[in-house]
C-alpha positions in Angstrom: 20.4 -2.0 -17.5 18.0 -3.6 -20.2 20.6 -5.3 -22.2 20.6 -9.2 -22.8 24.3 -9.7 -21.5 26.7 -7.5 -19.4 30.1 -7.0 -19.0 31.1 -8.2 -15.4 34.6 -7.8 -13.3 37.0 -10.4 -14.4 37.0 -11.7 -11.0 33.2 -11.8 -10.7 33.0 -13.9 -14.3 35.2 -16.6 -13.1 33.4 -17.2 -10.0 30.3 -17.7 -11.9 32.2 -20.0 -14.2 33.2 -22.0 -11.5 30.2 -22.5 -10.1 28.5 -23.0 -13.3 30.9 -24.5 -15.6 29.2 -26.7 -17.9 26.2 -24.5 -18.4 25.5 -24.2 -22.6 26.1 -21.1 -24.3 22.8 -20.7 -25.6 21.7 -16.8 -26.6 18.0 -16.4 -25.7 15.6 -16.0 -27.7 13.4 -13.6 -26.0 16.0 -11.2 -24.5 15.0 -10.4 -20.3 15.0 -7.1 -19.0 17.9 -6.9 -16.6 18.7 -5.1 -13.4 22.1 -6.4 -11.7 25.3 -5.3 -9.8 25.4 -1.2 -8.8 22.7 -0.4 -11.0 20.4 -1.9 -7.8 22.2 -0.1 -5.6 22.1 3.4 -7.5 18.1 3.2 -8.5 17.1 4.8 -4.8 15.3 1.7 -4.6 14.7 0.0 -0.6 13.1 -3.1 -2.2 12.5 -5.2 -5.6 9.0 -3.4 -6.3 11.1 -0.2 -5.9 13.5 -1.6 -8.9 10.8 -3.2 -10.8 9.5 0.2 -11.7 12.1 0.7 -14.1 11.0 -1.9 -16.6 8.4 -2.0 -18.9 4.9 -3.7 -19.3 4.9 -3.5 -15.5 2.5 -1.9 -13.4 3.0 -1.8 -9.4 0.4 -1.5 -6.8 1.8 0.0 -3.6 -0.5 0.7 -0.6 1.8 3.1 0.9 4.8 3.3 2.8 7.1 1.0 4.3 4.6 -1.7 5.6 2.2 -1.2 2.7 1.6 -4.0 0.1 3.7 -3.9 -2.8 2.4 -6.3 -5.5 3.1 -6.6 -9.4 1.4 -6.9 -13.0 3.0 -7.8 -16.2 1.0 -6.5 -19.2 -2.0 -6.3 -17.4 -2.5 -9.9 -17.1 -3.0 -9.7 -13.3 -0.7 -10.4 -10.1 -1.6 -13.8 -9.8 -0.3 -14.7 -13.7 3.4 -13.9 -12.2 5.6 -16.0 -11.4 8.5 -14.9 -8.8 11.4 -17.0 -8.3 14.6 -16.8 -5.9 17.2 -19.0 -6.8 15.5 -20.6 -9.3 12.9 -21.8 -7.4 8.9 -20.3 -7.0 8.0 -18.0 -4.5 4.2 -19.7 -3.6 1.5 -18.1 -2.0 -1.2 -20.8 -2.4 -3.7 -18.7 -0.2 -3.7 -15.8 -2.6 -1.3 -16.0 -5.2 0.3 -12.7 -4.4 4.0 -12.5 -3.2 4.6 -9.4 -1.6 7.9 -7.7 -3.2 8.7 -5.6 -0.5 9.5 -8.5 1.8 12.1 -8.8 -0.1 15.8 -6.8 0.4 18.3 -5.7 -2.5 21.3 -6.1 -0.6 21.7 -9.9 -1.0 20.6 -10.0 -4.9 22.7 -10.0 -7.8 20.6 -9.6 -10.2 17.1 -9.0 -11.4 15.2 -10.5 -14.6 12.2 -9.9 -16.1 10.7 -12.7 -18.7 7.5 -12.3 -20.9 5.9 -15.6 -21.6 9.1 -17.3 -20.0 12.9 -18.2 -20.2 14.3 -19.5 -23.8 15.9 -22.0 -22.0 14.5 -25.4 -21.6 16.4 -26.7 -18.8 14.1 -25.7 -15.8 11.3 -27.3 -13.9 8.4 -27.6 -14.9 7.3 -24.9 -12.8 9.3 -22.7 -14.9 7.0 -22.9 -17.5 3.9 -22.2 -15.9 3.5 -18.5 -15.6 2.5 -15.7 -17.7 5.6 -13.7 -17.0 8.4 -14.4 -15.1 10.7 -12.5 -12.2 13.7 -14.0 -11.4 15.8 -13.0 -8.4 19.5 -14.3 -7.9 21.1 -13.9 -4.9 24.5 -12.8 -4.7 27.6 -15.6 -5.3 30.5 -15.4 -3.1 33.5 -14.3 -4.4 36.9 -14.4 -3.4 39.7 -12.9 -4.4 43.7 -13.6 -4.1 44.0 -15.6 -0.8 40.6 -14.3 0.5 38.3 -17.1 2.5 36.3 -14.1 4.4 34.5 -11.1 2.7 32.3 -8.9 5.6 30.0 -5.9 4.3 28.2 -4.0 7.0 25.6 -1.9 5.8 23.7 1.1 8.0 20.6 2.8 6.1 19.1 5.8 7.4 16.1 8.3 6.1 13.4 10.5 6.5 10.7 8.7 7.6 12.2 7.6 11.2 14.4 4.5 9.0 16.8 2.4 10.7 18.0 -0.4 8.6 21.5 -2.0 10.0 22.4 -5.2 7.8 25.6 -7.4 7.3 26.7 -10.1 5.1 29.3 -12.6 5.6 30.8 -14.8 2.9 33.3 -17.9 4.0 35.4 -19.7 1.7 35.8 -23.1 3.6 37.2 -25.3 1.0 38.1 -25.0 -2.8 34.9 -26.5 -3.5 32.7 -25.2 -1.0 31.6 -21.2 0.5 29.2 -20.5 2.6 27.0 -16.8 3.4 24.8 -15.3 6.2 23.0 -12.5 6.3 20.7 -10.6 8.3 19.1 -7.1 8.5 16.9 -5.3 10.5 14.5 -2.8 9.2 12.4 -0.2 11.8 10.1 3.1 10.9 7.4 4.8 11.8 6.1 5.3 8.8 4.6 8.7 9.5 5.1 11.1 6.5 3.1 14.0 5.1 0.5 14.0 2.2 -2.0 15.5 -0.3 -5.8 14.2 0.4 -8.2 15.9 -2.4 -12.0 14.4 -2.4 -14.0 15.0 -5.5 -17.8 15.0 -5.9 -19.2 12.8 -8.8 -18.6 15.8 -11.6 -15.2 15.7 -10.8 -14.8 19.4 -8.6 -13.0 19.3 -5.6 -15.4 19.0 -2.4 -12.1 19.5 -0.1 -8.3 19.6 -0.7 -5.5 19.3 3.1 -2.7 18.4 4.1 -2.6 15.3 6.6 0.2 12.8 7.8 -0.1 9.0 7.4 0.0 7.4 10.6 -0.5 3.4 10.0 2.2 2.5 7.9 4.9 1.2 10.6 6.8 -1.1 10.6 9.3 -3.5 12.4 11.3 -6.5 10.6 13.7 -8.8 10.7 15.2 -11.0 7.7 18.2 -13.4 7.9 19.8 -15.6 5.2 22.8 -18.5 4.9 23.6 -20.8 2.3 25.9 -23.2 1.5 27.2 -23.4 -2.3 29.5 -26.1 -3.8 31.2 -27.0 -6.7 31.4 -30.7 -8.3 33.6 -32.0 -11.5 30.7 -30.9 -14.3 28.4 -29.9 -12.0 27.5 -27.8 -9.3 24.9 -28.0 -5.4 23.5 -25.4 -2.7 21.7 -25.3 0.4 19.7 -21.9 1.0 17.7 -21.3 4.4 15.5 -18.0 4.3 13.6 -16.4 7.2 11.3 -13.1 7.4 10.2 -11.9 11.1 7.7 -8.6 10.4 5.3 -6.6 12.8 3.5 -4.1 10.7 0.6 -1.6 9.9 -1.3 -2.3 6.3 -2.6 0.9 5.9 -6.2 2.0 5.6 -7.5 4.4 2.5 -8.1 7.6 3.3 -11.5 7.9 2.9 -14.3 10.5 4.4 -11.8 12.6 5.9 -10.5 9.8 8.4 -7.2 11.1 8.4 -6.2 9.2 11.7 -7.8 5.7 11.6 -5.5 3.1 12.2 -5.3 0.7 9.3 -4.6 -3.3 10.2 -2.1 -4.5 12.0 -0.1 -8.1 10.2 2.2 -10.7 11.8 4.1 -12.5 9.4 6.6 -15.1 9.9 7.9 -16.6 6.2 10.4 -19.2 6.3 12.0 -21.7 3.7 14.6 -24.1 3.0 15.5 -25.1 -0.6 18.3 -27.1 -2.2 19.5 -27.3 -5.9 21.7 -29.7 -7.5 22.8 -30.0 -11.0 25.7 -32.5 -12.5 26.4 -33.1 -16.0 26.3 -37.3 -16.0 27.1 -37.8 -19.9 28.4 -35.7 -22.5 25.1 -35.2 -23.9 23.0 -35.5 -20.5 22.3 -33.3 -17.6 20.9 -33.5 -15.0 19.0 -31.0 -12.5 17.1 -32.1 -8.5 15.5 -29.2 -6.5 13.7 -29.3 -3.3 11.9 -26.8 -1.1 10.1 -26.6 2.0 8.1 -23.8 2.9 6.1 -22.2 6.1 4.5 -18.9 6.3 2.2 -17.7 9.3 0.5 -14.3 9.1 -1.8 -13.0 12.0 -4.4 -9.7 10.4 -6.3 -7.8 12.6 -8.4 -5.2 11.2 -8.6 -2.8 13.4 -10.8 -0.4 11.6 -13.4 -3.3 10.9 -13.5 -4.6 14.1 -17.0 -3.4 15.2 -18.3 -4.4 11.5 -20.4 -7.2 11.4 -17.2 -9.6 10.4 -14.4 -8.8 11.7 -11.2 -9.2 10.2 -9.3 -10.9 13.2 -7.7 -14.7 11.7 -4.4 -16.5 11.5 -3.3 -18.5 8.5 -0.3 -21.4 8.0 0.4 -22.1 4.7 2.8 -25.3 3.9 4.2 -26.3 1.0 6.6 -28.7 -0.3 8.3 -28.9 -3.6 10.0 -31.8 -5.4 11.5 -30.6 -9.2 13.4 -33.4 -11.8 14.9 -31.7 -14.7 16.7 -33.7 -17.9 17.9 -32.4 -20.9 19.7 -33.8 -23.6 21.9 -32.9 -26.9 20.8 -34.7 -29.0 23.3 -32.9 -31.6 25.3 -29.6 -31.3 21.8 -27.6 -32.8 19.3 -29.3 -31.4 19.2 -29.9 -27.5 15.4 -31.8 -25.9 14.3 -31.8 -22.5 11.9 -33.6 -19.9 10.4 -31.7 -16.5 8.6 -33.3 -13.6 7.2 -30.9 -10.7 5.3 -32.3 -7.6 4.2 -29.7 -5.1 2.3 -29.8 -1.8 0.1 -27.0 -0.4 -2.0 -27.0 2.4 -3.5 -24.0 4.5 -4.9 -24.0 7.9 -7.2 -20.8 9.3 -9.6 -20.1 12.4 -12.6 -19.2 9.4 -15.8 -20.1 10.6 -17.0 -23.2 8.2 -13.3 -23.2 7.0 -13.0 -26.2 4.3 -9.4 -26.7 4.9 -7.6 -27.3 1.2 -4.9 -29.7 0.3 -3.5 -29.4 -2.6 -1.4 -32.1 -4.7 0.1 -30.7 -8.0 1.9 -32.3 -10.4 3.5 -30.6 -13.7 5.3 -32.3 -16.4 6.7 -30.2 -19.3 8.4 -31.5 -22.5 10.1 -29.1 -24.2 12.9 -29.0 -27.5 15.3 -26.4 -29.1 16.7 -26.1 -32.6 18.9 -23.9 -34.3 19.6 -23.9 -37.7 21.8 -21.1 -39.2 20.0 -17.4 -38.2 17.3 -19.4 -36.9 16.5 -20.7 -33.5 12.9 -22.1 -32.2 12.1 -23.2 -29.3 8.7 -25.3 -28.4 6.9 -26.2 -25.2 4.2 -28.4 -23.7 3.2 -28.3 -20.1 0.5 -30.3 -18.7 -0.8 -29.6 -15.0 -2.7 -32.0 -12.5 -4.4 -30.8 -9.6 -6.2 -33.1 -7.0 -7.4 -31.4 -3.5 -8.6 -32.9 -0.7 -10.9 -30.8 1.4 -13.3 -31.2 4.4 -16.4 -29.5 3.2 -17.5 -28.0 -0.2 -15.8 -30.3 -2.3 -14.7 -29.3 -5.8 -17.0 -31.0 -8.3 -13.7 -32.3 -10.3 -9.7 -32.6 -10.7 -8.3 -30.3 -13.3 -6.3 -31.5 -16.3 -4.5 -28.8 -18.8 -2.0 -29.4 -21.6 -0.6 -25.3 -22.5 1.8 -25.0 -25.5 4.2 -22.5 -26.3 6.3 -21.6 -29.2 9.2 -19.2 -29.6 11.0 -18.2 -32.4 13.6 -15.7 -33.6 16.1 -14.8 -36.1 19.1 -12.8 -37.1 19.3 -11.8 -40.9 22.4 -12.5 -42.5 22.7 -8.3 -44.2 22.1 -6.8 -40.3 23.6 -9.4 -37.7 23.1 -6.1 -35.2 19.0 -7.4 -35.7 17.0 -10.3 -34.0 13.9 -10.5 -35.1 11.6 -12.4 -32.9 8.2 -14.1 -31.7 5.9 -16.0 -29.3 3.0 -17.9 -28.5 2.0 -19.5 -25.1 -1.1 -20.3 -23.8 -1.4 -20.6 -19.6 -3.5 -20.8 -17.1 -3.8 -19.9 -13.3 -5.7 -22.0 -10.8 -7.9 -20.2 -8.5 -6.8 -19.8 -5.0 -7.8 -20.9 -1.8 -9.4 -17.6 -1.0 -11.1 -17.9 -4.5 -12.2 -21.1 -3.4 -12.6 -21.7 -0.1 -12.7 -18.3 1.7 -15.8 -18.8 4.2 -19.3 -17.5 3.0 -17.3 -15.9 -0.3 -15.5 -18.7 -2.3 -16.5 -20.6 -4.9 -15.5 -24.3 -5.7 -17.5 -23.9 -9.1 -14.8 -21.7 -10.5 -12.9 -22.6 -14.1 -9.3 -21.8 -14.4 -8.0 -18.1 -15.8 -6.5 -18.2 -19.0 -4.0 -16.0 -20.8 -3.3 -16.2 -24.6 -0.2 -14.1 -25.7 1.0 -13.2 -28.6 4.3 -11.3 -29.2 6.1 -10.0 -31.9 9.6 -7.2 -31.6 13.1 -7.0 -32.7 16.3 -6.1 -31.2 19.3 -3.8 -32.6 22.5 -4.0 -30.2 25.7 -2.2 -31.5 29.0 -1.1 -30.3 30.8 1.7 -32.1 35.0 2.5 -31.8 34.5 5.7 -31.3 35.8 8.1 -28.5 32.2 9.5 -27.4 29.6 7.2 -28.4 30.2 3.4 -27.7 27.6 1.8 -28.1 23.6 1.8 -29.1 20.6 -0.8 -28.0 16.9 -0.9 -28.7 14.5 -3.7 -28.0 10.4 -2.9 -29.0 7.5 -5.7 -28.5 3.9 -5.3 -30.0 1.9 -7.6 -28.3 -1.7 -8.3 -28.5 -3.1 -10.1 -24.8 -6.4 -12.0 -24.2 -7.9 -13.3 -20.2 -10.7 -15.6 -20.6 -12.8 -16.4 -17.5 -11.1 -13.6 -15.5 -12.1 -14.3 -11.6 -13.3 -11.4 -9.9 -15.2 -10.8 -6.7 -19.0 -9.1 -6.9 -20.8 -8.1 -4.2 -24.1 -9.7 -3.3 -26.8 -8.7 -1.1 -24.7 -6.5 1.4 -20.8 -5.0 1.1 -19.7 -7.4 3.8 -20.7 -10.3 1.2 -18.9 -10.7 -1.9 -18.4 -14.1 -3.8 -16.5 -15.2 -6.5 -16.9 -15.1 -10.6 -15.5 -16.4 -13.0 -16.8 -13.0 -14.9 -14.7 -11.5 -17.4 -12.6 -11.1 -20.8 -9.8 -8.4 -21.2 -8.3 -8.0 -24.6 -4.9 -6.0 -23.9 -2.9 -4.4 -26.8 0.3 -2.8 -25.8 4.1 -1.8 -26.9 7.0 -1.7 -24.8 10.6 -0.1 -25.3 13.6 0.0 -24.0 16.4 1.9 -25.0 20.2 2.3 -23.9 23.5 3.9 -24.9 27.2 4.9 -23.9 28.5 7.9 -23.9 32.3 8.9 -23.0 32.6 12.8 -22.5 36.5 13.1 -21.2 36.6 10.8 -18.2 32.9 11.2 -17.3 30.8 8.1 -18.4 27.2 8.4 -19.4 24.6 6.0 -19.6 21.1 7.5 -20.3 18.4 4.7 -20.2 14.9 5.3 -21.6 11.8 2.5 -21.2 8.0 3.0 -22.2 4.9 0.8 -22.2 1.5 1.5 -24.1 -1.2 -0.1 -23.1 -4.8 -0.8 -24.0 -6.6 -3.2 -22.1 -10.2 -3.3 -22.8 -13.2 -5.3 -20.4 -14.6 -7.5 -23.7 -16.9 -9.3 -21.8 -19.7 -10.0 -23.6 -23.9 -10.2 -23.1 -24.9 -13.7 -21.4 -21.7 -13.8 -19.4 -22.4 -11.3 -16.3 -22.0 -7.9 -18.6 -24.4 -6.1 -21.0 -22.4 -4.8 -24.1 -24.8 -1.4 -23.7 -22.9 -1.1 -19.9 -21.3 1.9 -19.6 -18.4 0.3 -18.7 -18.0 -2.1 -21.5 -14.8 -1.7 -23.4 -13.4 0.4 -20.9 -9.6 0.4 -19.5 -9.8 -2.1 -16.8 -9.0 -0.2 -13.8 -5.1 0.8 -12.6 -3.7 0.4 -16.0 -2.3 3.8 -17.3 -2.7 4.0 -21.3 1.0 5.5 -21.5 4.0 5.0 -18.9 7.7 4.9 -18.6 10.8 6.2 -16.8 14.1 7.5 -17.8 17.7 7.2 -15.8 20.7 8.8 -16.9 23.8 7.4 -14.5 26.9 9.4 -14.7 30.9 8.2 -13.4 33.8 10.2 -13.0 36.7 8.7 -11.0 35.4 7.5 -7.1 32.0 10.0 -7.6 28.5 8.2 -8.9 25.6 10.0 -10.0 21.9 9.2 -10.7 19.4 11.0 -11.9 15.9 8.9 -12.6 11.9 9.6 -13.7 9.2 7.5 -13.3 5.9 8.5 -15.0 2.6 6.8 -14.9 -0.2 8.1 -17.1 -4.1 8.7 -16.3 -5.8 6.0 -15.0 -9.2 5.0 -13.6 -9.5 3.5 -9.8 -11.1 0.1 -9.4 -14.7 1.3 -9.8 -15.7 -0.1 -13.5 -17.1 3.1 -15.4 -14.2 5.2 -17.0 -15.9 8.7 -15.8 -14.5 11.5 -14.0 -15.0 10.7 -10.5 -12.7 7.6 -10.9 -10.0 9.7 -13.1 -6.8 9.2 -10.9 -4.3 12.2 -12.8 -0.6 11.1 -13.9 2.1 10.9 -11.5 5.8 11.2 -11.6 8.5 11.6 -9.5 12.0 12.3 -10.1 14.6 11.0 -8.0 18.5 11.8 -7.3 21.6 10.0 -6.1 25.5 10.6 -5.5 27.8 8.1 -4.4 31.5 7.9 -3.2 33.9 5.0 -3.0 36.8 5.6 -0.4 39.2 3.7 1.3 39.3 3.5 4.6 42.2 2.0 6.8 42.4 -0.2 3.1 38.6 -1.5 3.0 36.1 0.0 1.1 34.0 2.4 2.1 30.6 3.6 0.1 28.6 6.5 1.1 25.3 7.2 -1.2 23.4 9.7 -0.3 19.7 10.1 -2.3 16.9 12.3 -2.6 13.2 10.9 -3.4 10.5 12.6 -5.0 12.5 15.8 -5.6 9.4 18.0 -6.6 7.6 16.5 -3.7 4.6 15.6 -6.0 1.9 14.2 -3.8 0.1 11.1 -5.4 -1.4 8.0 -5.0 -0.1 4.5 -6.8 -4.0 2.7 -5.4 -6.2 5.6 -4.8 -6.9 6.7 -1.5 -3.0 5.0 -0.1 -1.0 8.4 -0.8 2.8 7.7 -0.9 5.4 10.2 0.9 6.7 13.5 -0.6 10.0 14.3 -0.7 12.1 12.3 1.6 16.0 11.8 1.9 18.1 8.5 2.4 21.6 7.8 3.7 23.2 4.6 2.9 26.9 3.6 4.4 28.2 0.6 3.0 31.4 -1.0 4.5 33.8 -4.0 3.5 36.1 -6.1 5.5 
C-alpha cells in the first residue's frame, strides 16, 4: 500500500504508457505514500478522508457522519497548508482554504498519493510547489482490452445507517487516439445512528453518561463526471468536467444534553472544468498547458443559531480561474531544468453585512533543477508568489511578495543498494483567506502570511526475497523537526459572538512516521500485513510580547487534536475468487480545542477495527463483485472532534457489476 512503485496488470501498464509515453523515468526522491487499485476498494472506506486514515503524519477531523465535515492535517501543520489535487490540478477553496474530502467518491480514482514537502519531480505548475504537503488524486484511465470500445460498471451500495448509493461508469473508446468516461452516483441517508454522550465536570468525573441517536447528519447528493482523454505522437491532452449537487445537515456538538437539536442545514453546488495538455516539442524540451475554471455556491443556515444575535443564514459564490505553463528541459541525460508560470483568479461574492468583496490575482513562478550524479540525486526549488486584491472596503495596506526555497536530496550507498537515504528543506507560506480577511465585523486585513519551515531526514529499505513464503520486505521511517510562525488563529473579543483574527502563534512540531509492508505466501493464500505509525509532539512556543505569557498554563502544551502516538494496521488476505481485510486504526490521547492540557479537555484514545470479505464471480461472463464489510466491530463509541460522536458498529453492502 505504502510502497514507491507497484506492480500493475499488464494491460493496465500499457494503457498508462500510451497515454503517457514520453514521461522520464525518474525514481523520486522522497518516496509518496500510496493507496491505488483494490486496495481503495477493500479499506471499508465511502470516501478519500476514510482512506486517508491509513497513512501517517495525518490527522483527520470528522464532524460526524455522512454529511459531516471531513477535513485533513499533515504533520500538524494545519488544513489550510495542504494542497489537494485532482488530475493534477488544485482543489481551491479561496473562502476558507479547506476542501472537504468527503465530497469526494472512491469509485472513479485510481490512485491516492501522499507528498511531504512536495513531488521530486520538477515538471509541474507552479502551484505544485506551493503547499506544505501534498494529496494527489488520479482518476481512473480507461482501459480497453482485445476489441473492447465500451467498458460499463454499475455499482449499488447499501448499509446501516439508511445508505443508498447507486453509481455507474462508462468508458468509450472512440478512436485509437481518443476515449471518453461519464460517471454519476447518487448518495442518500438519514444519517441517524446510535451513540455514547459522557459530560465531565472540570476534575474530570463523569456528571452523566447515555445513550442518544444523532439526528442531523443527513444527507442527499448527487456527483457526475466525463472526460475526454487523447493521445498525440510524444504527447498526450484531456478535457474533465466535474459537478457535485448536495443537500445536507452539518451536525451540531452535543452539548448540555441537547441530544435532539438540529445542527445546520448546507446547499452546495461545486462545479469545474479543467483541461491538460502536454507534448514533447524537442528531444530535450517539453512542454505542459493547464486550464481550469471553477464555481462553487453553498447556502448555510444555522438553524440552532438562528435566534442568536447573528444569525448564520448567507450564501457564498466563489470563482476561480486557473491558467498553468510548465517547461522543462534536459539539459543532459543527469541533469534535467525547469521553468513554471501560474496565474489564478479568485473572487467571492456573499450577502455579509459590510461585505468587502475580495478579488484576488495570483501569480506564481517556480524555477526548479535536478541532478544526479552516481548514488546521488538533488533536487532544488525556488518559488516566488504575487498577490494583488482588489476590494471595496477595508483595503489591504499592501501586495505580498515571497520567494520560498526548497532542497531535496537523497542517496543510495553503493554496499546496500536495498537503502535510500534521504532529506529536505522547504520553506512555504499560506495566504490568509478571505474569511481571515474579510469575514464581516471578524477579519483582519492587517494579517502577515503563515509560515512553515520543515525539515526531514529518513531512509528507505525495499527488498524482494526468492523464497516460497516470504517475498518481499519494505520500511520507510522520517524524523522530522516542524516550525509555524505567525500561526492565524481566531480570539474572542468582548462577547462569544465576536471573534477576530491573529496572527498569534508559534508551534514547533517534532514527530516520526513509519510505514512498514511485506509478502507472505502460505500455500495459495497471500498475505500482506501493513503496519504505519506517527509520533508527534507539537508544542504552542509562542513567546512573551507576542499575545502569550511563557508562565501560561498552556504554554508548551500539545496544540489541541493532535494525539502524541497514532497508527493503524491492515493485514489483506487472497485465496482464489475470496478477499479478506482485516484493518485497525488507533488514535492516542488528545486534548480538545480548549488551550490548557488538563483533564477536562483530555479526549481518551480511540480505535476501531474494521472487517471485509469480497467475492469475484462471473455472471452470464461479466464480472460480478460482492464485498460485504463490517465497521467498528467492537462498537467503540468515540468522538474524532469532541462533542461530534461518530456511529458504532454499522454494516455495508457493496455490489459491483461489469459490462
Amino acid at each position: 500500500m505504502f510502497s514507491q512503485t507497484k506492480k500493475k496488470d499488464s494491460i493496465k501498464e500499457e494503457a498508462i504508457k500510451a497515454v503517457n509515453i514520453y514521461k522520464k523515468n525518474f525514481k523520486e526522491i522522497l518516496p509518496a505514500q500510496v493507496l491505488q487499485g483494490e486496495e481503495l476498494e477493500r479499506l471499508n472506506s465511502h470516501s478519500v478522508a476514510d482512506a486517508l486514515r491509513y497513512f501517517s503524519g495525518v490527522q483527520i477531523k470528522d464532524y460526524g457522519g455522512m454529511g459531516g465535515l471531513k477535513t485533513v492535517n499533515i504533520r500538524s501543520m494545519g488544513s489550510q497548508h495542504v494542497g489537494v489535487f485532482y488530475d493534477g490540478i488544485q482543489l481551491g477553496n479561496a473562502q476558507n482554504g479547506v476542501v472537504d474530502l468527503g465530497r469526494y467518491s472512491l469509485d472513479d480514482l485510481e490512485e491516492i498519493s501522499l507528498y511531504n514537502g512536495q513531488k521530486s519531480e520538477i515538471f509541474q505548475p507552479a502551484k505544485d510547489f506551493g503547499s506544505s504537503g501534498s494529496i494527489y488524486l488520479q482518476p481512473k484511465t480507461p482501459v480497453f482490452t482485445g476489441n473492447r470500445k465500451t467498458n460499463l460498471t454499475i455499482r449499488a451500495k447499501s448499509a446501516s445507517i439508511d445508505l443508498f448509493n447507486p453509481s455507474f461508469r462508462l468508458e468509450q473508446k472512440i478512436s485509437k487516439r481518443i476515449s471518453a468516461s461519464l460517471s454519476a452516483e447518487f448518495l442518500q441517508s438519514d444519517g441517524v445512528y446510535r451513540y455514547r454522550y459522557t459530560r465531565k465536570y472540570p476534575n474530570g468525573t463523569t456528571a452523566n453518561d447515555t445513550i442518544a441517536k444523532r439526528y442531523d447528519s443527513d444527507i442527499k447528493a448527487k456527483r457526475f463526471e466525463t472526460s475526454i482523454n487523447g493521445t498525440l505522437n510524444n504527447g498526450n491532452w484531456n478535457i474533465r468536467g466535474y459537478g457535485y449537487i448536495s443537500n445536507r445537515g452539518i451536525p451540531a456538538p452535543i452539548v448540555n444534553n441537547r441530544f435532539k437539536a438540529r445542527g445546520a442545514r448546507m446547499i452546495d453546488e461545486n462545479y469545474f472544468v479543467q483541461a491538460n495538455f502536454r507534448k514533447k516539442l524537442f528531444p530535450k524540451f517539453e512542454t505542459q498547458l493547464k486550464a481550469k475554471f471553477a464555481y462553487d455556491y453553498t447556502y448555510f443556515n444555522d438553524t440552532v443559531l438562528s435566534q442568536a444575535a447573528y444569525p448564520a443564514k448567507n450564501t457564498y459564490i466563489q470563482k476561480e480561474v486557473y491558467l498553468s505553463s510548465s517547461n522543462i528541459y534536459s539539459i543532459n541525460s543527469n541533469w534535467d531544468v525547469s521553468l513554471s508560470g501560474d496565474f489564478q483568479y479568485n473572487n467571492l461574492d456573499a450577502d455579509l453585512k459590510n461585505f468587502s468583496y475580495p478579488t484576488r490575482y495570483t501569480t506564481l513562478v517556480a524555477l526548479a533543477t535536478t541532478y544526479q550524479w552516481n548514488r546521488f540525486k538533488f533536487l532544488g526549488s525556488l518559488l516566488g508568489t504575487f498577490t494583488f486584491e482588489e476590494v471595496r472596503k477595508n483595503k489591504r495596506p499592501d501586495d505580498r511578495r515571497e520567494w520560498t526555497p526548497a532542497l531535496f536530496m537523497s542517496y543510495q550507498p553503493v554496499a546496500v543498494p536495498e537503502l535510500t537515504l534521504r532529506a529536505f528543506y522547504k520553506k512555504i507560506f499560506r495566504l490568509p483567506t478571505f474569511n481571515d480577511l474579510y469575514y464581516t465585523n471578524v477579519g483582519s486585513t492587517f494579517l502577515e502570511p503563515e509560515f512553515t519551515y520543515q525539515h526531514d531526514i529518513g531512509f528507505t529499505y525495499q527488498k524482494k526475497y526468492e523464497n516460497p513464503v516470504f517475498k518481499g520486505f519494505y520500511v520507510k521511517i522520517d524524523g522530522y523537526y516542524n516550525k509555524v510562525k505567525d500561526k492565524i488563529v481566531a480570539v474572542p473579543t468582548t462577547n462569544m459572538f465576536r471573534w477576530m483574527m491573529l496572527n498569534l502563534g508559534k508551534v514547533e512540531i517534532i514527530g516520526v512516521d513509519i510505514n512498514a509492508q511485506t509478502e507472505l505466501m502460505l500455500g495459495r493464500v497471500k498475505l500482506r500485513p501493513l503496519l504505519s505509525y506517527t509520533y508527534q509532539s507539537a508544542k504552542d512556543k509562542t513567546f512573551k510580547g507576542e499575545g502569550i505569557d511563557p508562565a501560561d498554563t498552556f504554554y508548551k502544551n500539545q496544540i489541541p487534536y493532535t494525539p502524541w502516538h497514532s497508527g493503524s494496521f491492515t493485514m489483506m488476505a487472497d485465496y482464489k475468487d475470496w478477499s479478506f481485510n482485516y484493518s485497525m486504526i488507533y488514535v492516542g490521547k488528545r486534548y480538545d480545542g480548549q488551550l490548557d492540557n488538563i483533564q477536562y479537555n483530555f479526549i481518551q484514545p480511540w480505535y476501531t477495527h474494521d472487517l471485509s470479505i469480497q467475492k469475484k464471480l462471473n455472471l452470464a461472463g461479466h464480472p460480478f463483485k460482492i464485498n460485504l464489510e463490517m465497521n467498528n466491530v467492537f462498537n467503540q463509541y468515540y468522538d474524532v472532534v469532541k462533542n461530534y460522536p461518530m456511529p458504532g458498529r454499522n454494516f455495508r453492502l457493496t455490489l459491483n457489476f461489469t459490462l
